[in-house]
C-alpha positions in Angstrom: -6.3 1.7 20.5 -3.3 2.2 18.9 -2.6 3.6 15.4 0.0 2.2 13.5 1.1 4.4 10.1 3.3 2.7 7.4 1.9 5.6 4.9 1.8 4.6 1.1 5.2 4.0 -0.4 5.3 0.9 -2.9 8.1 -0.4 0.1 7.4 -2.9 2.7 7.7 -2.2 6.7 7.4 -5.5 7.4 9.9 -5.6 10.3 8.2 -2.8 12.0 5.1 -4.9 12.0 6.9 -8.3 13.6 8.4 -6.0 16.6 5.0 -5.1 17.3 3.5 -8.5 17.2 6.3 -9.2 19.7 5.7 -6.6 21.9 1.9 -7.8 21.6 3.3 -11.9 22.3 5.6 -10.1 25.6 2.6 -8.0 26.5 4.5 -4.7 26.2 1.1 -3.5 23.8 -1.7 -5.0 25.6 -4.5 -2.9 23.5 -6.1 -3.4 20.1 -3.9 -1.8 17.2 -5.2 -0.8 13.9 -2.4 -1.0 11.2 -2.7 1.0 8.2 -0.3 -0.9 6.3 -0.5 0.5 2.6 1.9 -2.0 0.7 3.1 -3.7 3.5 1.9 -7.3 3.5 1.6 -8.8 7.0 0.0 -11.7 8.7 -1.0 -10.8 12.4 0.1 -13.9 15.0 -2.3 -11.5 17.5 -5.8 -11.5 17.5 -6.0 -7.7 18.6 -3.7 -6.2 15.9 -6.2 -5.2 12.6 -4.5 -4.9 9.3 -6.0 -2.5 6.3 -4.4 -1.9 3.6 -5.6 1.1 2.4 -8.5 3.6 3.9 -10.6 7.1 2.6 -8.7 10.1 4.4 -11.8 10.8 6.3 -11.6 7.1 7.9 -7.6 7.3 8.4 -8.9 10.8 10.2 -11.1 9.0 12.6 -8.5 6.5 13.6 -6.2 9.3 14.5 -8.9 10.8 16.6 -9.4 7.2 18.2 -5.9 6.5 18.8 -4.6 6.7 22.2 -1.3 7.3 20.7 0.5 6.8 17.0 3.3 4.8 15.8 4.3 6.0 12.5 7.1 5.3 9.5 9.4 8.9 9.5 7.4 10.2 6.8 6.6 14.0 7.1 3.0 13.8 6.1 2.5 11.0 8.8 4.2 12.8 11.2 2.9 16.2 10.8 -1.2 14.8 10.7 -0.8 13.1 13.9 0.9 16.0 15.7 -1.6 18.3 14.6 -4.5 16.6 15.8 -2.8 16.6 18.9 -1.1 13.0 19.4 1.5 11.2 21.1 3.5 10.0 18.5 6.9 7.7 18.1 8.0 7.5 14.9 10.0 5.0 13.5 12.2 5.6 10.6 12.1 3.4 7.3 15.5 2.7 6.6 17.3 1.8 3.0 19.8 -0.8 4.2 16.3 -3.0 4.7 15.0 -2.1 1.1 12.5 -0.1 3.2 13.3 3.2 1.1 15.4 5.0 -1.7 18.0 6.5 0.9 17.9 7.3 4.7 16.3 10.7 4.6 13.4 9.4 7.0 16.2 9.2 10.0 16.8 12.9 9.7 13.1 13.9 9.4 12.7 11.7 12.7 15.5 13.0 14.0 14.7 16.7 13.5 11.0 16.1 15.2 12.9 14.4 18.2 15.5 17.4 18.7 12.5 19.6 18.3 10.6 17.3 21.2 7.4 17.0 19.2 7.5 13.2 19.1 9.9 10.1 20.0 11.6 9.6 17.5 13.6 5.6 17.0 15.7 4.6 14.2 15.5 0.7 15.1 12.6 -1.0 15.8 14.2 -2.8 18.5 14.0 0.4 20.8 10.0 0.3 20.3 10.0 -1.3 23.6 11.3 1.6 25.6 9.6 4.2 23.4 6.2 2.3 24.0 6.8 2.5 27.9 7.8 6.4 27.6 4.8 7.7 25.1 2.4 7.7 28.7 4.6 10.2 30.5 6.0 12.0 27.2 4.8 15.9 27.2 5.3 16.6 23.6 6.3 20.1 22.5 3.6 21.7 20.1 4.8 21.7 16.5 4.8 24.5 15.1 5.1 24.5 11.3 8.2 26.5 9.8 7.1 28.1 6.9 9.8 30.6 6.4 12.3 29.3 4.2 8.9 28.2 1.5 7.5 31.6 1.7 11.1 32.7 0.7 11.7 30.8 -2.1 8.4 31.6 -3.5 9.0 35.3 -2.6 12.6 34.8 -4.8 10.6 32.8 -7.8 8.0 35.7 -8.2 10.8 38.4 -7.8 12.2 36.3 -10.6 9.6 36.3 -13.1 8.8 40.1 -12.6 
């Protein structure tokens, strides 16, 4: 199974969905894929691609496990969940010229996971394709969280108040 993440902005990601329905109509994705689709509203031509809106964390956590690998919008929280539970993930970044977001700020978060090699990392949905047929040999580099530049800015507040 696959886990498709589209995360919980009020923005649609609609065009995300329709490359995967084609690469389910070529046979590129040949498995059952479970879409958690927040606002995105989408109408399946394939049988084997499951839509749900919105699911309990603990549920959302159980697909993750499940999944044989992730597709995911760039969003941080997405990203970060999947990669610590140990997934394959390609991450596809929402982008503003599409209504899909604010600004672009998802193409650098994908891009910085990429550079880092924790994930692929595609900001078009037309190279889903080619990141689908990668994800099986794709060795992922652990991620390890950078925490530095928070615990200095806290360090900097506090030093602040005293």
């Amino acid at each position: 199974m696959i886990l498709v993440m589209l995360g919980t902005q009020n923005n649609s990601f609609q065009r995300l969905l329709e490359e995967i329905d084609t690469l389910m109509d070529k046979h590129v994705i040949q498995e059952e894929v479970v879409v958690q689709a927040g606002y995105t509203k989408y109408s399946p031509r394939n049988k084997k691609m499951r839509i749900l809106d919105f699911t309990s964390k603990e549920e959302l956590d159980k697909l993750e496990q499940e999944a044989n690998f992730i597709i995911t919008h760039g969003g941080v929280g997405s990203i970060i969940t999947s990669l610590e539970k140990g997934k394959k993930v390609i991450a596809v970044s929402r982008l503003h010229e599409y209504g899909e977001h604010v600004n672009n700020h998802q193409k650098e978060i994908v891009h910085k996971f990429n550079e880092n090699g924790n994930i692929i990392g595609i900001t078009s949905v037309e190279k889903l394709e080619e990141a689908i047929k990668q994800i099986q040999d794709f060795e992922p580099k652990p991620y390890i969280p950078d925490n530095h530049k928070m615990l200095k800015i806290i360090e900097e507040f506090i030093d602040h108040i005293n």
